[in-house]
N, C-alpha and C positions, 0 to 999 in steps of 0.2 A: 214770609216766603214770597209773596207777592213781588216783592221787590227785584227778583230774580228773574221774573215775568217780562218777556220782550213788549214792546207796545202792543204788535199783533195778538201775542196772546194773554197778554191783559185784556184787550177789547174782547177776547172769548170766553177768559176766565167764568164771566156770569152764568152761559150755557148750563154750567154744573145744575148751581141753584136754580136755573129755571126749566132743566128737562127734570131734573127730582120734584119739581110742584106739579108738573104738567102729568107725572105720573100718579101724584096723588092723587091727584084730580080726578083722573082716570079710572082709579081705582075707588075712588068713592062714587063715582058713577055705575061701575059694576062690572067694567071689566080687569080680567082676572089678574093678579098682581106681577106673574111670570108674563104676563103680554106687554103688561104697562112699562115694566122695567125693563125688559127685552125692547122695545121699542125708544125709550131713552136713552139706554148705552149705546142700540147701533148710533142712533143720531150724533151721541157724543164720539165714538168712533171715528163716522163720517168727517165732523168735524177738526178732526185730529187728537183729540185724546187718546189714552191708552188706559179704559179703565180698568181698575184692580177687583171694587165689588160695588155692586148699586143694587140693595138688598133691604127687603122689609123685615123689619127685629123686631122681637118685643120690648121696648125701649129698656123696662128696670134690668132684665138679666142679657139683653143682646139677643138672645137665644131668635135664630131666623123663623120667617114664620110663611108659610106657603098660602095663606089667606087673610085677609083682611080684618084684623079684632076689633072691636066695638070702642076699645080704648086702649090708650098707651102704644101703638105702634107708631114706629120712628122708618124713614128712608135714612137710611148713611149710604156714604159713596165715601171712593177714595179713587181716585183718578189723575193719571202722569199729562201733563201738560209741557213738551218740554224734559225741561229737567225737573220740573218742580211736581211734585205730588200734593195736591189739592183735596182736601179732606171736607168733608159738611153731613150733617144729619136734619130732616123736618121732619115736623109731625105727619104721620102716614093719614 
């Protein structure tokens, strides 16, 4: 899909993966996971994305999670770049 990707936003494409770390981050620090991830999207926003969902799961069943579990929580995102829709999940 990448390949669809203008140069411009190839060079942006990363933002994805590095506002969902920066939110982990955040969120293993101790602030609250709805701040973390609301602050990531506007940024990707700003940026020019059009995100779909940037959202803490319990990774085995997806099922979303409004606080930070001890284990197995995942970020996934899916977000419009363009035309292309940009998918990725990290460990929360």
């Amino acid at each position: 899909r990448n390949r669809f990707l203008t140069p411009e936003q190839r060079a942006l494409a990363p933002m994805l993966f590095a506002r969902m770390t920066s939110a982990a981050a955040a969120m293993r620090a101790g602030t609250p996971p709805a701040t973390a991830l609301g602050a990531a999207e506007a940024a990707l926003r700003q940026a020019g994305f059009v995100p779909d969902y940037l959202t803490l799961v319990e990774g085995p069943t997806m099922t979303p999670l409004e606080a930070l579990p001890t284990a197995g929580g995942r970020i996934v995102a899916a977000a419009a770049l363009g035309s292309v829709r940009l998918l990725d999940n990290i460990a929360a």
